[in-house]
HTML snippet that shows the backbone in 3Dmol.js (N, CA, C, O; Angstrom):
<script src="https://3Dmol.org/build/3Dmol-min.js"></script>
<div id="view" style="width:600px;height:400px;position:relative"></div>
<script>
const pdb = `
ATOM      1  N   UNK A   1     -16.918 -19.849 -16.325  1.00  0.00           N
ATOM      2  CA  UNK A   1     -15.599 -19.423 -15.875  1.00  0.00           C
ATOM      3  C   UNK A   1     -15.769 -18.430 -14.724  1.00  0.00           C
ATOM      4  O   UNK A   1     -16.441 -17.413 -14.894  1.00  0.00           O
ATOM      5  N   UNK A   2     -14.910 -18.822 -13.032  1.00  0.00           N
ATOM      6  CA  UNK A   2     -15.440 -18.111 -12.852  1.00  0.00           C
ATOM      7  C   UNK A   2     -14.000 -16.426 -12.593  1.00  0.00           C
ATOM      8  O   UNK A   2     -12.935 -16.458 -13.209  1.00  0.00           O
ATOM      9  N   UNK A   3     -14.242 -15.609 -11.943  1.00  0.00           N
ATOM     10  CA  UNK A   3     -13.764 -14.579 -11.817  1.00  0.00           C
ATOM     11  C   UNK A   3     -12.369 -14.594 -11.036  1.00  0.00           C
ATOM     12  O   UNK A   3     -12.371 -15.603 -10.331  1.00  0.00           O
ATOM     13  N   UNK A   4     -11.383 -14.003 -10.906  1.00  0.00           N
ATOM     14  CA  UNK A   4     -10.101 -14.256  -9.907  1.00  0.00           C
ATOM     15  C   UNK A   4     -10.111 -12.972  -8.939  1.00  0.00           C
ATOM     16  O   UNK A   4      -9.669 -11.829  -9.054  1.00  0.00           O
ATOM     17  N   UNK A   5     -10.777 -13.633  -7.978  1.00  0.00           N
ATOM     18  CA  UNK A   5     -10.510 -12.291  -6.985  1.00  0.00           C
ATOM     19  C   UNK A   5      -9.793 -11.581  -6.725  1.00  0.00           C
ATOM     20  O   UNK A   5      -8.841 -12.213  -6.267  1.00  0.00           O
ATOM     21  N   UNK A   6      -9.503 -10.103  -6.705  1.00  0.00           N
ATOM     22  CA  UNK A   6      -8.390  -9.156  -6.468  1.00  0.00           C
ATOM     23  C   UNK A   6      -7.980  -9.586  -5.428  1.00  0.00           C
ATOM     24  O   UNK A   6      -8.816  -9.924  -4.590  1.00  0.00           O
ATOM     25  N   UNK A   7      -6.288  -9.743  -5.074  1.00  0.00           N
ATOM     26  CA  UNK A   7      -5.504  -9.576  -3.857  1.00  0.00           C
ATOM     27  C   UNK A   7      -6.280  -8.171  -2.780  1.00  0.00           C
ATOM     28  O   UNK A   7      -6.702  -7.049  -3.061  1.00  0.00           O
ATOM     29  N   UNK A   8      -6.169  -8.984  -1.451  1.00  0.00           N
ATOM     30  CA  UNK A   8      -6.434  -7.493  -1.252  1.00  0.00           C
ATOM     31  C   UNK A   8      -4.874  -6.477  -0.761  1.00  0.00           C
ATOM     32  O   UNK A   8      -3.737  -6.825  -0.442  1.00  0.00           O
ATOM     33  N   UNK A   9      -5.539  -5.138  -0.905  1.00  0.00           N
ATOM     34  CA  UNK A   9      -4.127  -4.191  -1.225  1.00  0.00           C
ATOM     35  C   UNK A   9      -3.576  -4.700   0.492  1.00  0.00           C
ATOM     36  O   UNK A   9      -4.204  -5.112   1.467  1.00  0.00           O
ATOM     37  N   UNK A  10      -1.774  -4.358   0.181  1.00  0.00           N
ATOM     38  CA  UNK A  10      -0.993  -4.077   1.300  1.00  0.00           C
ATOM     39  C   UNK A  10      -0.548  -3.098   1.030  1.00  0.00           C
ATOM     40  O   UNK A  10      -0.335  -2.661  -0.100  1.00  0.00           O
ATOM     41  N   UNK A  11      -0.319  -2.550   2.172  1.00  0.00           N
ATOM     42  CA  UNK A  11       0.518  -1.351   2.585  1.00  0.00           C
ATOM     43  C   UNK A  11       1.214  -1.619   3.867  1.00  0.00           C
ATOM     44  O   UNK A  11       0.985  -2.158   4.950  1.00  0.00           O
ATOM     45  N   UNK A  12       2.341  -0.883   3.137  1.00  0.00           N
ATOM     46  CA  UNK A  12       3.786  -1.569   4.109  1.00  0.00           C
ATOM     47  C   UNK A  12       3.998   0.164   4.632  1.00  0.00           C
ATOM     48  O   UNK A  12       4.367   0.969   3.777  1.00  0.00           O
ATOM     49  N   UNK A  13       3.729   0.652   6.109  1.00  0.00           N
ATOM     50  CA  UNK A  13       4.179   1.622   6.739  1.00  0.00           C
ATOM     51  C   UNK A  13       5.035   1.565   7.837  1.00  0.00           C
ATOM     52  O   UNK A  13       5.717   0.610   8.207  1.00  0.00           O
ATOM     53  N   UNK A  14       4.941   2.607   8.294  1.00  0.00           N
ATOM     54  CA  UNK A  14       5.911   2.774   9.591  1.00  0.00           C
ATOM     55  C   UNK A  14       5.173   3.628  10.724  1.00  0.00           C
ATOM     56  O   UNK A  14       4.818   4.722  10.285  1.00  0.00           O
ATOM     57  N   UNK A  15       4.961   3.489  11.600  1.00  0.00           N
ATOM     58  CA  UNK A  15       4.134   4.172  12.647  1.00  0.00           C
ATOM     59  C   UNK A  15       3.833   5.755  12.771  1.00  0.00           C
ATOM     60  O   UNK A  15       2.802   6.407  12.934  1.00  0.00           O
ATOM     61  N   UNK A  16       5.043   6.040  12.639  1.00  0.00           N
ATOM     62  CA  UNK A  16       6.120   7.725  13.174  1.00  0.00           C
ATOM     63  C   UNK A  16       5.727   8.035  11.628  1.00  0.00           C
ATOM     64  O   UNK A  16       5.463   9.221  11.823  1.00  0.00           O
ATOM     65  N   UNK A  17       5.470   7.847  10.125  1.00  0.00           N
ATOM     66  CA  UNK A  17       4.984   8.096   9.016  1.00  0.00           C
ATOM     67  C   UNK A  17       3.680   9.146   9.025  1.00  0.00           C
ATOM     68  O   UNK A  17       2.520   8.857   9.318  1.00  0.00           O
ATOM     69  N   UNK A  18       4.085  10.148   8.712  1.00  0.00           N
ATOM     70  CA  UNK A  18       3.190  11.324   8.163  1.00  0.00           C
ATOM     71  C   UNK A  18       1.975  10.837   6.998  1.00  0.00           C
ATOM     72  O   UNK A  18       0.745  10.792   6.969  1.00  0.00           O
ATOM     73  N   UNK A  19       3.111  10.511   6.081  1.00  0.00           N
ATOM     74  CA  UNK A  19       2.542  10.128   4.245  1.00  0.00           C
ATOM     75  C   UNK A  19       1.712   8.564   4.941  1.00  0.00           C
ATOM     76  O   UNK A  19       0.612   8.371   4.422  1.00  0.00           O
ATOM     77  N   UNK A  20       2.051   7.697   5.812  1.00  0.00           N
ATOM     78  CA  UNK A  20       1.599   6.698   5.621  1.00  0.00           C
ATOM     79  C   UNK A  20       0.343   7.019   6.315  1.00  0.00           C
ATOM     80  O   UNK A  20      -0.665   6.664   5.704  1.00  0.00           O
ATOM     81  N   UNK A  21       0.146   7.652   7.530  1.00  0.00           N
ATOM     82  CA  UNK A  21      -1.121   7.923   8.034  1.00  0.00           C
ATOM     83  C   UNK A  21      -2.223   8.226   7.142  1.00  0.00           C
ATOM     84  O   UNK A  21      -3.376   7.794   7.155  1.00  0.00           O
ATOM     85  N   UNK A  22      -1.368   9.456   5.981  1.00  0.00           N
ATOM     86  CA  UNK A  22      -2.408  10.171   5.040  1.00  0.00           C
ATOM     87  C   UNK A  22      -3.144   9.205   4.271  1.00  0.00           C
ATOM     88  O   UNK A  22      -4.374   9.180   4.321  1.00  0.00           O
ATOM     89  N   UNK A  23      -2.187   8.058   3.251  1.00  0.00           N
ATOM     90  CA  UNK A  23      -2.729   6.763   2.879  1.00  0.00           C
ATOM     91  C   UNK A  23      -3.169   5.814   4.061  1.00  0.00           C
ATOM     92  O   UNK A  23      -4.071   5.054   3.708  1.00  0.00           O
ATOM     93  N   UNK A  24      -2.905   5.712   4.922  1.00  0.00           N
ATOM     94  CA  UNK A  24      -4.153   4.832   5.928  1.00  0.00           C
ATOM     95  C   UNK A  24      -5.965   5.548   5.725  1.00  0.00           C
ATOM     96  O   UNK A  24      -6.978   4.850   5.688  1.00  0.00           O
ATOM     97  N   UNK A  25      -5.928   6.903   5.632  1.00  0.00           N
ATOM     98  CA  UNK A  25      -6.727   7.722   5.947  1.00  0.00           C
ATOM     99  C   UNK A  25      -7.207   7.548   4.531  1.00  0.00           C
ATOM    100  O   UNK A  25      -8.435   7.452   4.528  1.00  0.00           O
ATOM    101  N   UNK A  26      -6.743   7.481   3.464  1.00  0.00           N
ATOM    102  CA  UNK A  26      -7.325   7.995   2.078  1.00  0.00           C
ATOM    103  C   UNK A  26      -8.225   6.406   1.962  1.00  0.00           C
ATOM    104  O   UNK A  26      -9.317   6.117   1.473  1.00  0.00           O
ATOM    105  N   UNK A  27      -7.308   5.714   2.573  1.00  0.00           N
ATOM    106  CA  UNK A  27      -8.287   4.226   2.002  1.00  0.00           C
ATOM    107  C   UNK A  27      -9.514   3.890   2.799  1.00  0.00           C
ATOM    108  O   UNK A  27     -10.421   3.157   2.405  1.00  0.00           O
ATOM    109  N   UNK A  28      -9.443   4.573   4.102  1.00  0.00           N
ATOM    110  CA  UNK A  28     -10.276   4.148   4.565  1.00  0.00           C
ATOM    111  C   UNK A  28     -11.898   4.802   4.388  1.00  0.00           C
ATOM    112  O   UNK A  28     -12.925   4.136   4.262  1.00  0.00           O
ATOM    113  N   UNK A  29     -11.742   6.807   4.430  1.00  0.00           N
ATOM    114  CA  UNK A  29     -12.521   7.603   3.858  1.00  0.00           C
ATOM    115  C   UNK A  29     -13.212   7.023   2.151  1.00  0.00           C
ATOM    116  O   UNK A  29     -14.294   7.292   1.630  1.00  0.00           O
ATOM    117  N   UNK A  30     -12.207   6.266   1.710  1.00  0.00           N
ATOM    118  CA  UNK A  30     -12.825   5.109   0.752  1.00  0.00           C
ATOM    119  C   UNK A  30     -13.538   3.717   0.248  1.00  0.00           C
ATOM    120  O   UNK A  30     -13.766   3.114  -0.801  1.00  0.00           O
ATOM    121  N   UNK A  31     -13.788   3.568   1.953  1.00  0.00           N
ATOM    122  CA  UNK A  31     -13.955   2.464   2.337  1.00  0.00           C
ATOM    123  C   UNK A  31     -13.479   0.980   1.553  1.00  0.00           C
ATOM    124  O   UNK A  31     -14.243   0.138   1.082  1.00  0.00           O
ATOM    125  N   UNK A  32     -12.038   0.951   1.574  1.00  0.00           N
ATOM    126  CA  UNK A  32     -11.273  -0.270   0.555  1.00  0.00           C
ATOM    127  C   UNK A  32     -10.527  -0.966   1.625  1.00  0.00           C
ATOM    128  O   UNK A  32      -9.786  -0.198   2.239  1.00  0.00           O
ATOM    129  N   UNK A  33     -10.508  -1.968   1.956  1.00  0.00           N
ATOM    130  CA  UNK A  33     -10.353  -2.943   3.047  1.00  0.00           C
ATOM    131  C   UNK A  33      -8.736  -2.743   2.003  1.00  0.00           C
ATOM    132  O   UNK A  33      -8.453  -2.477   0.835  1.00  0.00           O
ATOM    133  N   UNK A  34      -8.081  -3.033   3.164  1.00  0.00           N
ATOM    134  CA  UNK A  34      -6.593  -3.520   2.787  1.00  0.00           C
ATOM    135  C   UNK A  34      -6.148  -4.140   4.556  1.00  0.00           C
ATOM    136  O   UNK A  34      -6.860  -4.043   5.555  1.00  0.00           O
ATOM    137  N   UNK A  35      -4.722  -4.776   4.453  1.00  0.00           N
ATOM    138  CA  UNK A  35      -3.913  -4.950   4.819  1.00  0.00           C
ATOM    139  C   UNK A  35      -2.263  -3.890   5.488  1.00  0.00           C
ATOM    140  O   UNK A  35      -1.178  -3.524   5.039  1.00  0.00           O
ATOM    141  N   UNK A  36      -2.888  -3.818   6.510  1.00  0.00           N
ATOM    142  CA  UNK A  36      -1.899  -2.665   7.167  1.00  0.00           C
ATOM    143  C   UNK A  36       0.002  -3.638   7.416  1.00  0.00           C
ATOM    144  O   UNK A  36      -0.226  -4.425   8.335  1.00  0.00           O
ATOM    145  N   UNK A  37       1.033  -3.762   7.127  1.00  0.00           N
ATOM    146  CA  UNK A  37       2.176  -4.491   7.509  1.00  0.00           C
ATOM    147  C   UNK A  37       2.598  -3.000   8.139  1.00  0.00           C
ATOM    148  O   UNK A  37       2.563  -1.886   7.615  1.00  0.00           O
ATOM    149  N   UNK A  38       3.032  -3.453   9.550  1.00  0.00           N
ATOM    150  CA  UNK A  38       4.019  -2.478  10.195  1.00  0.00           C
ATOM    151  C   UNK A  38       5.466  -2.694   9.894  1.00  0.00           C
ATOM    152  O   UNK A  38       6.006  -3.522  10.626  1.00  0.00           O
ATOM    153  N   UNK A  39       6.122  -2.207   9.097  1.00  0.00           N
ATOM    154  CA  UNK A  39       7.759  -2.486   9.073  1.00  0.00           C
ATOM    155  C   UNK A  39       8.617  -2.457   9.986  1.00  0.00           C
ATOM    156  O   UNK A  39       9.633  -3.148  10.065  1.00  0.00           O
ATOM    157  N   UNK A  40       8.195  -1.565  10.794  1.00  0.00           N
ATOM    158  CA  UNK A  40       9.596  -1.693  12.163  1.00  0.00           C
ATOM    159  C   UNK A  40       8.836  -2.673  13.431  1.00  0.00           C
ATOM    160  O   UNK A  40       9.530  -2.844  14.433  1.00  0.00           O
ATOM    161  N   UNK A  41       7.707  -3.191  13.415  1.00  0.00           N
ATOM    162  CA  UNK A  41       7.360  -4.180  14.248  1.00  0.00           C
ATOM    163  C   UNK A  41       8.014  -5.423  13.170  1.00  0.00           C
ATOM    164  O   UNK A  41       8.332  -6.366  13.895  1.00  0.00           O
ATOM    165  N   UNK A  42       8.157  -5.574  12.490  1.00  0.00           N
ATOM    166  CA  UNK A  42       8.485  -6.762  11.313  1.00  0.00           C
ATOM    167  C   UNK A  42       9.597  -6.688  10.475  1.00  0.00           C
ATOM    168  O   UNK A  42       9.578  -5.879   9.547  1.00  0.00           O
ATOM    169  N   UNK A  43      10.937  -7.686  10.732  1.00  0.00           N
ATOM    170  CA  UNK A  43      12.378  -7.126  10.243  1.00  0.00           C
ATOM    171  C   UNK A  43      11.690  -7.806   8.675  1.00  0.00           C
ATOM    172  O   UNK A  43      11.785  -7.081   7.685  1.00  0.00           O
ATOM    173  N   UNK A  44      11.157  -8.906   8.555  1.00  0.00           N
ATOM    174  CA  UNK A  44      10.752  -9.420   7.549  1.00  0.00           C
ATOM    175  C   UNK A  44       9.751  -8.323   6.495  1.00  0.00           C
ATOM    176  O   UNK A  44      10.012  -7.727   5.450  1.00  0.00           O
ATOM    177  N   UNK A  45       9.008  -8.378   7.010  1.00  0.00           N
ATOM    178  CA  UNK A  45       7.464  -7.318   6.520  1.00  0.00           C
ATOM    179  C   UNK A  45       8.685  -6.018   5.648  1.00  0.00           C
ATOM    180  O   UNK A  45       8.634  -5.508   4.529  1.00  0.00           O
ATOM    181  N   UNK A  46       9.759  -5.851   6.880  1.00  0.00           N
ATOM    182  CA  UNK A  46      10.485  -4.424   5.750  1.00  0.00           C
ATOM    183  C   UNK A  46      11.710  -5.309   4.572  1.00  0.00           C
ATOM    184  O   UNK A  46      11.927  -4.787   3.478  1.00  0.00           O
ATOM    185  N   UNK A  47      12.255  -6.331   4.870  1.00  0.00           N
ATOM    186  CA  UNK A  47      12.502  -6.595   3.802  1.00  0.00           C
ATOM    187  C   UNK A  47      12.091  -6.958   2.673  1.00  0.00           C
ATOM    188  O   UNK A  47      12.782  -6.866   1.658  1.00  0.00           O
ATOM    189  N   UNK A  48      10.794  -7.467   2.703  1.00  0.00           N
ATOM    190  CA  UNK A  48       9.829  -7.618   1.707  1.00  0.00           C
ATOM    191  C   UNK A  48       9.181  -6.292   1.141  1.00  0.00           C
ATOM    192  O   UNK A  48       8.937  -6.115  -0.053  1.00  0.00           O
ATOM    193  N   UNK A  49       8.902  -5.272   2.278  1.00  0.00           N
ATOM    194  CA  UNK A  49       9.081  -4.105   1.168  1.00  0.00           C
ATOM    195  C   UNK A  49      10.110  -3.051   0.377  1.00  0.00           C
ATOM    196  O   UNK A  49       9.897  -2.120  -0.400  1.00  0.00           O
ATOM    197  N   UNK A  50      11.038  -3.495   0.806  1.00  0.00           N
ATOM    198  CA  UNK A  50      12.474  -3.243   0.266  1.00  0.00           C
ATOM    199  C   UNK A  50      12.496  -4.123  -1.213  1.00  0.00           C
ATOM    200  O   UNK A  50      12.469  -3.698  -2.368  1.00  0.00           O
ATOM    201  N   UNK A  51      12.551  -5.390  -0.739  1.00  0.00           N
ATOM    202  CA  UNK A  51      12.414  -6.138  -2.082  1.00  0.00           C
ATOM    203  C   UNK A  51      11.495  -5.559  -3.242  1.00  0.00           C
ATOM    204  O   UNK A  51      11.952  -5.189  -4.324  1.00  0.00           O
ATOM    205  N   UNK A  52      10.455  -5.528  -2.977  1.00  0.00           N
ATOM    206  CA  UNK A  52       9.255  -5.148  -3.884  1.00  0.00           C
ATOM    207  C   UNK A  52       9.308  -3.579  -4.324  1.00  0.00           C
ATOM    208  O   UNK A  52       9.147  -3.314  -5.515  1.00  0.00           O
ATOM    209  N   UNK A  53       9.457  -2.884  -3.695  1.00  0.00           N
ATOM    210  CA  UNK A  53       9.964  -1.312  -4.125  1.00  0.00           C
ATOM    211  C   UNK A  53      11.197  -0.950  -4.593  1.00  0.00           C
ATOM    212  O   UNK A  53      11.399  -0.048  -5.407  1.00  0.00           O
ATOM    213  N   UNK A  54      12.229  -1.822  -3.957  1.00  0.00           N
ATOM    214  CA  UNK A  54      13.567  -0.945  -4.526  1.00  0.00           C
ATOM    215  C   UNK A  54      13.853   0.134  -3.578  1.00  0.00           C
ATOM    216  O   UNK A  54      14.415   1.134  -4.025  1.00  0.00           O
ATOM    217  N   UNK A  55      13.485   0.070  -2.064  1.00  0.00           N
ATOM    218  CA  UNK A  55      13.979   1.619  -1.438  1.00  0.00           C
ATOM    219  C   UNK A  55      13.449   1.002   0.170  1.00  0.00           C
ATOM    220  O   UNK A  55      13.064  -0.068   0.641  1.00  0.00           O
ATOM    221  N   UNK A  56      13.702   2.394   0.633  1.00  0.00           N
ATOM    222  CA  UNK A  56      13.452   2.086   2.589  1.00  0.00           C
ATOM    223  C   UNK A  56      12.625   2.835   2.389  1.00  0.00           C
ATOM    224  O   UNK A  56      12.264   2.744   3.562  1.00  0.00           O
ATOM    225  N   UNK A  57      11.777   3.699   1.890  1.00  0.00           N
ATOM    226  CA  UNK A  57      10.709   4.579   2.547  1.00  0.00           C
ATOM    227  C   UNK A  57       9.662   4.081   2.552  1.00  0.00           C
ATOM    228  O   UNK A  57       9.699   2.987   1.990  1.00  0.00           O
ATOM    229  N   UNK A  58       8.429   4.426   3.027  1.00  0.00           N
ATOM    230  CA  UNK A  58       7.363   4.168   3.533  1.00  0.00           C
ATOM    231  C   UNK A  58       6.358   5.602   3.092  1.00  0.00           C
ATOM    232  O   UNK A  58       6.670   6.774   3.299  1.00  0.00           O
ATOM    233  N   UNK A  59       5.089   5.095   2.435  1.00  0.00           N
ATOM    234  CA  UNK A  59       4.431   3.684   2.407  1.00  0.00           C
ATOM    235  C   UNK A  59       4.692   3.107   1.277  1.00  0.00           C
ATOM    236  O   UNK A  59       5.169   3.737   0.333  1.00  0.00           O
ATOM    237  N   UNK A  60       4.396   1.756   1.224  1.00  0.00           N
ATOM    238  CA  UNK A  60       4.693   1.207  -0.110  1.00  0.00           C
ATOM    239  C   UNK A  60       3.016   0.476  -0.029  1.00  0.00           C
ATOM    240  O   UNK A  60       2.622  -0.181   0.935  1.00  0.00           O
ATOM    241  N   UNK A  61       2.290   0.740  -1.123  1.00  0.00           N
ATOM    242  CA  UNK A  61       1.160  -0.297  -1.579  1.00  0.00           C
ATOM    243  C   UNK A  61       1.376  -0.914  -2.656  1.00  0.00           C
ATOM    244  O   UNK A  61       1.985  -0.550  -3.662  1.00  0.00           O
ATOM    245  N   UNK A  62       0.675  -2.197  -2.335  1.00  0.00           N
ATOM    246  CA  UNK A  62       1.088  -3.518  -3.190  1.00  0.00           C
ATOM    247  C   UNK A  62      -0.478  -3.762  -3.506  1.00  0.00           C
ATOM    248  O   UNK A  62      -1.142  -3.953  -2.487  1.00  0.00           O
ATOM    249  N   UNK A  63      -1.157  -3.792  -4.661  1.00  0.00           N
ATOM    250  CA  UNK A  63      -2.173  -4.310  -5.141  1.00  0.00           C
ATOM    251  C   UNK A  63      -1.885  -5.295  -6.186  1.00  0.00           C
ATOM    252  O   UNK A  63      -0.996  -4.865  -6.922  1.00  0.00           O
ATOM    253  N   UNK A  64      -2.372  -6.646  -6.584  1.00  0.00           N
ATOM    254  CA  UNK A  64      -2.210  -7.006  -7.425  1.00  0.00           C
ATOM    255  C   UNK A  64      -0.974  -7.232  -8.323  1.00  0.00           C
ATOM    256  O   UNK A  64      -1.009  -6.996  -9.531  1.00  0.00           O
ATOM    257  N   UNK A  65       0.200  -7.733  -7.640  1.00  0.00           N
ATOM    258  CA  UNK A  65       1.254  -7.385  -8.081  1.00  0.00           C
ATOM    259  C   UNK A  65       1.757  -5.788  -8.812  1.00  0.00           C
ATOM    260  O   UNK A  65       2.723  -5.803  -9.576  1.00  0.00           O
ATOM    261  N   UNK A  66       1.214  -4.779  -8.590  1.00  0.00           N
ATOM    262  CA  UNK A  66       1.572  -3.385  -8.770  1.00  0.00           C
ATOM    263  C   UNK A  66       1.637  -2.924  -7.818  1.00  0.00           C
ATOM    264  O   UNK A  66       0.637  -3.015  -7.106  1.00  0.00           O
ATOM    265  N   UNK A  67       2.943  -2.120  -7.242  1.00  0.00           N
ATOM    266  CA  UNK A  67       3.940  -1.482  -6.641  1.00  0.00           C
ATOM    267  C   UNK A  67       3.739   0.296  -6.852  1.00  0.00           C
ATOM    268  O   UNK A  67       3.985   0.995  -7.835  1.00  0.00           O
ATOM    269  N   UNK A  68       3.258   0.614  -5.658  1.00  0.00           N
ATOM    270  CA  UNK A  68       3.357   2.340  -5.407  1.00  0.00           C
ATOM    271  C   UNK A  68       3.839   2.118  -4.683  1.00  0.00           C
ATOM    272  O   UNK A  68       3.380   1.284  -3.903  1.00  0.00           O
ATOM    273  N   UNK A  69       5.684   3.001  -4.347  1.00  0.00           N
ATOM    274  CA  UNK A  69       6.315   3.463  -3.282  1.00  0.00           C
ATOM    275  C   UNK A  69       6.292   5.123  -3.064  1.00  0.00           C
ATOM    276  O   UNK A  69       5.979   6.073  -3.781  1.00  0.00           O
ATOM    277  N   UNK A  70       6.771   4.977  -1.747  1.00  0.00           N
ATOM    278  CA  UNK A  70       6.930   6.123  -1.419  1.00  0.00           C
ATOM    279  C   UNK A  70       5.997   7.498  -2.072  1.00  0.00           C
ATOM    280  O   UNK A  70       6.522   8.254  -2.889  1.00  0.00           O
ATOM    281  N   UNK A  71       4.591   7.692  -1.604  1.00  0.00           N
ATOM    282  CA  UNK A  71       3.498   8.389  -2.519  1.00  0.00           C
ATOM    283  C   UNK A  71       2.901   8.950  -1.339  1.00  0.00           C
ATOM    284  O   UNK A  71       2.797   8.344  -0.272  1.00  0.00           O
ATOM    285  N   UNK A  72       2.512  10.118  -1.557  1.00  0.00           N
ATOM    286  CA  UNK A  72       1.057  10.924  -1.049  1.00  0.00           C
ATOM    287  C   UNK A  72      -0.031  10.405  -1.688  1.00  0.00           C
ATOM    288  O   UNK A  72      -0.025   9.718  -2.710  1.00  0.00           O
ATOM    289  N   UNK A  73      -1.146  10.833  -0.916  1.00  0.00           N
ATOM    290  CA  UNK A  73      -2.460  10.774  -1.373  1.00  0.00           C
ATOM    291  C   UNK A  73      -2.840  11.027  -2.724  1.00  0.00           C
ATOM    292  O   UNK A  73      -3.499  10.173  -3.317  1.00  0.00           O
ATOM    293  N   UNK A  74      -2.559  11.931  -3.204  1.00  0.00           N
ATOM    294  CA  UNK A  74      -2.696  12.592  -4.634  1.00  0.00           C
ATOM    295  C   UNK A  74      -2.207  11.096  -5.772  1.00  0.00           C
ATOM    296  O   UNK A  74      -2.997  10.575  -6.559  1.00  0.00           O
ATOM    297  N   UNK A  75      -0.777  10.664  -5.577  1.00  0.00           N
ATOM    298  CA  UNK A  75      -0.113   9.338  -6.278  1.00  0.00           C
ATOM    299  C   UNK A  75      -1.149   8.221  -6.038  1.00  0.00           C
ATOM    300  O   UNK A  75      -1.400   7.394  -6.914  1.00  0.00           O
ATOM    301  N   UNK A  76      -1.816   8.218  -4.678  1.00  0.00           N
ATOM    302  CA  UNK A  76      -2.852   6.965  -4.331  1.00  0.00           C
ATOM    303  C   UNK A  76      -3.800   6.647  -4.769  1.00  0.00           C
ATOM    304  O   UNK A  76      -4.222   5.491  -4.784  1.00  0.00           O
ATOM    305  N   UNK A  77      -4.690   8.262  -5.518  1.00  0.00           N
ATOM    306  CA  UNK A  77      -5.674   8.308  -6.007  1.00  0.00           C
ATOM    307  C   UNK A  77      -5.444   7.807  -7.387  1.00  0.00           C
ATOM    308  O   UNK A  77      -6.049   6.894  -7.949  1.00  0.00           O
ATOM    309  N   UNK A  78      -4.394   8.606  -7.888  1.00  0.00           N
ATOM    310  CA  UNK A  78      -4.248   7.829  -9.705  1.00  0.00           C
ATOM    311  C   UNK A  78      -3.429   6.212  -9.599  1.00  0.00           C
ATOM    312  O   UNK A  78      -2.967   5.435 -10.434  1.00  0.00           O
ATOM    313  N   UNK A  79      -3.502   6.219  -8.694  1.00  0.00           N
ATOM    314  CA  UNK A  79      -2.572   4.705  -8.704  1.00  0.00           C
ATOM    315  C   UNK A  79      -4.042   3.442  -8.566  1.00  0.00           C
ATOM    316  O   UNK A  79      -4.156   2.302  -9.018  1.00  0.00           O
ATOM    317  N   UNK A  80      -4.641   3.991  -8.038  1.00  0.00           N
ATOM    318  CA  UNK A  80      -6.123   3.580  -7.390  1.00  0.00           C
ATOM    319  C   UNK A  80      -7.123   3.741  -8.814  1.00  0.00           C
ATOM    320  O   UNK A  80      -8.241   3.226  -8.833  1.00  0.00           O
ATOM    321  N   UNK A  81      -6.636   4.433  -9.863  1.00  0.00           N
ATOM    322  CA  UNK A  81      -7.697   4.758 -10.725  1.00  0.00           C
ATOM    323  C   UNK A  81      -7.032   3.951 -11.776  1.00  0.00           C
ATOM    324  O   UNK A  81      -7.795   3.371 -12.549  1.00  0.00           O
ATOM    325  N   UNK A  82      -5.832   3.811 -11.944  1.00  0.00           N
ATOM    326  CA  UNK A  82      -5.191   3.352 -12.984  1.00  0.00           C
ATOM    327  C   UNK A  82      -6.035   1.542 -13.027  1.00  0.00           C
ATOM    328  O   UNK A  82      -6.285   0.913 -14.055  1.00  0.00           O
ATOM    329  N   UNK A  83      -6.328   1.053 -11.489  1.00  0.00           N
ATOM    330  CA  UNK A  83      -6.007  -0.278 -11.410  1.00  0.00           C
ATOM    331  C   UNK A  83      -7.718  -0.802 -11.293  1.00  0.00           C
ATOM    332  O   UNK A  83      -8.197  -1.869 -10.908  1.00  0.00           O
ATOM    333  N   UNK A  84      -8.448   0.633 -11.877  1.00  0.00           N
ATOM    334  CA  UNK A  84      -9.623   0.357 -11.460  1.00  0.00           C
ATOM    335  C   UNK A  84     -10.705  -0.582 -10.549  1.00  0.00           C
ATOM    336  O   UNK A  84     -11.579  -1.428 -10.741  1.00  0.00           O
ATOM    337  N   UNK A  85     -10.186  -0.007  -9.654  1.00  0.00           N
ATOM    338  CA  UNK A  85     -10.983  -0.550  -8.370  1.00  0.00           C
ATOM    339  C   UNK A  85     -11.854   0.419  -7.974  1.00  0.00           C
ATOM    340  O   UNK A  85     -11.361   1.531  -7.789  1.00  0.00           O
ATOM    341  N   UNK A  86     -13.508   0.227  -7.723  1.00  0.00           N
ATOM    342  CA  UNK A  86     -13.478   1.479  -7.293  1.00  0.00           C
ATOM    343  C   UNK A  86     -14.711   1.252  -5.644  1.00  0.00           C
ATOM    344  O   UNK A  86     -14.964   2.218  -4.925  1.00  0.00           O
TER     345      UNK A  86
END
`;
const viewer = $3Dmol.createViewer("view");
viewer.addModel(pdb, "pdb");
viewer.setStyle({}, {cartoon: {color: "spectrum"}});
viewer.zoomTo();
viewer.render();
</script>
């Protein structure tokens, strides 16, 4: 049997985003490949993170069908530990 590869993470930001830079920055100092969606380059990309969060703010990460909106670094780390990836 073999294994089901993890999705890799998205994160749905916005350019002008403080919090989203900080999570660009936390994943990468972590070296965890993800998927950057710009929302205001993409009317779609933000309704899909509207859909999936429930809200307009930014960032939203999507791993594995689990949903962190609107989070600092600190939320990224236990959200990141909960889903054990490491």
């Amino acid at each position: 049997m073999s294994a089901v590869k993890p999705q890799t993470p998205r994160l749905f930001i916005k350019p002008y985003c403080g919090w989203c830079h900080k999570a660009m920055r936390w994943l990468e100092d972590h070296d965890i490949e993800y998927e950057r969606i710009d929302v205001i380059a993409d009317d779609a990309a933000f309704g899909e993170m509207v859909k999936l969060s429930g809200q307009e703010l930014a960032p939203v990460m999507v791993v594995d069908g689990q949903v962190l909106a609107d989070f600092g670094p600190e939320e990224l780390e236990k959200f990141w530990s909960r889903l054990n990836h490491k």
